[in-house]
N, C-alpha and C positions, 0 to 999 in steps of 0.2 A: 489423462488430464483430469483433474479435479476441478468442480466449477461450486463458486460457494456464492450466496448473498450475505451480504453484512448489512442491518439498520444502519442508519446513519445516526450511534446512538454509539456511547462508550462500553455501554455494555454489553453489548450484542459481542464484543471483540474476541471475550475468550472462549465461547463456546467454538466459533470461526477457528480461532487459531487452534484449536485442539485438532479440528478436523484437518486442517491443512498441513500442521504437524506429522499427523499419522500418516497422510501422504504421503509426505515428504520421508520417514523415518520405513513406510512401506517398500519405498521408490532407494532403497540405500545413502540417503541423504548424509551427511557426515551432523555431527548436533552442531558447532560453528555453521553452517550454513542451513540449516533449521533456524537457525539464533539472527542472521541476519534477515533470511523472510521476514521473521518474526517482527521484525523490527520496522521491515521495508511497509508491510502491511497496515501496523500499528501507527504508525508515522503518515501515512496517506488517509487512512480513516477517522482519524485523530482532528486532522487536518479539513476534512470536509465536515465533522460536527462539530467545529470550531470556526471557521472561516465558508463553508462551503455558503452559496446563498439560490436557496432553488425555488421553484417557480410554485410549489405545491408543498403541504404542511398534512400529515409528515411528506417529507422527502420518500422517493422509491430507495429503494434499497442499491448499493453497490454492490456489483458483480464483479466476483474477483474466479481467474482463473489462474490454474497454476500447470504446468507440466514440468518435469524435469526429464532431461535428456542425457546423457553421459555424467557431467560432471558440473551441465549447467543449469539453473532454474529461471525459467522464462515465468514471469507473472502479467497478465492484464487485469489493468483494473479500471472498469465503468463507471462512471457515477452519470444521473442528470442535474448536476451542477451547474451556476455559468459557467461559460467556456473559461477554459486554467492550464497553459501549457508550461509544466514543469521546467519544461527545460530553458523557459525565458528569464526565471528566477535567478537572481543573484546570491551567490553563496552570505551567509550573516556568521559572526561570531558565533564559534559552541560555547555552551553554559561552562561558568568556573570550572565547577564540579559536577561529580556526578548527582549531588546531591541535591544539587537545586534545579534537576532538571526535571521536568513535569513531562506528563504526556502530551506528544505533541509540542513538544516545548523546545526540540530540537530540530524538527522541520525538514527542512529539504536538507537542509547541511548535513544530517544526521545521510537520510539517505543515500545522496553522492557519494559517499565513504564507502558504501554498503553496495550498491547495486551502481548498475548503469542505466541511464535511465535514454532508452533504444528509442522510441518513437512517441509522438501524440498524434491524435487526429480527432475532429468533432466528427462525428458520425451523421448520416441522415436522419436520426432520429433525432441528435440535439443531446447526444447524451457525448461526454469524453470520454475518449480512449488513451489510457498511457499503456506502451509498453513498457518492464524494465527485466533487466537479466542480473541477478545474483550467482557469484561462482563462488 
């Protein structure tokens, strides 16, 4: 298992995703599912330094875990956010094109496509927990 922090900052992203990459490409990962982590990650961090609204400035950092098992990729990812369970969200139209689509721009819609998104729960600390699994 690979445990990584991310700022909640757009730029913190790629350094993140290189490392989770090499995981993933260590762990036999195929690059299409590299490509959706990739995505799944981007699109939840995106997400919280756009919308996230936390108690403290800067924000703690997201803890993002990853393991993969045979053929599947299990990711958690932490934030101290206010409480946000994905899975209450209603799906919104995707962008025309690809072209007009921004980081973060695609959302949860974007993710559904892409992974499942397996459990939430607010933790005793007050921090969220989502699970989601990418095949």
């Amino acid at each position: 298992m690979l445990e990584v922090e991310i700022a909640i900052d757009l730029a913190a992203l790629e350094p993140a995703q290189a490392r989770i990459e090499a995981y993933l490409a260590a762990s036999g990962a195929p690059s299409a599912q590299q490509l959706r982590v990739r995505l799944v990650v981007e699109e939840l961090i995106a997400n919280l330094v756009m919308h996230g609204r936390f108690a403290t400035v800067p924000p703690p950092p997201a803890r993002v875990s990853v393991r993969r098992e045979d053929a599947l990729v299990t990711l958690y990812i932490e934030d101290a956010a206010a409480p946000f369970d994905p899975r209450g969200t209603r799906p919104v139209m995707p962008p025309q094109s690809i072209e007009s689509m921004i980081i973060g721009g695609a959302g949860l819609t974007l993710l559904r496509r892409v992974a499942e998104i397996h459990g939430y729960m607010r933790n005793a600390a007050g921090w969220n927990r989502a699970e989601l699994r990418v095949g």
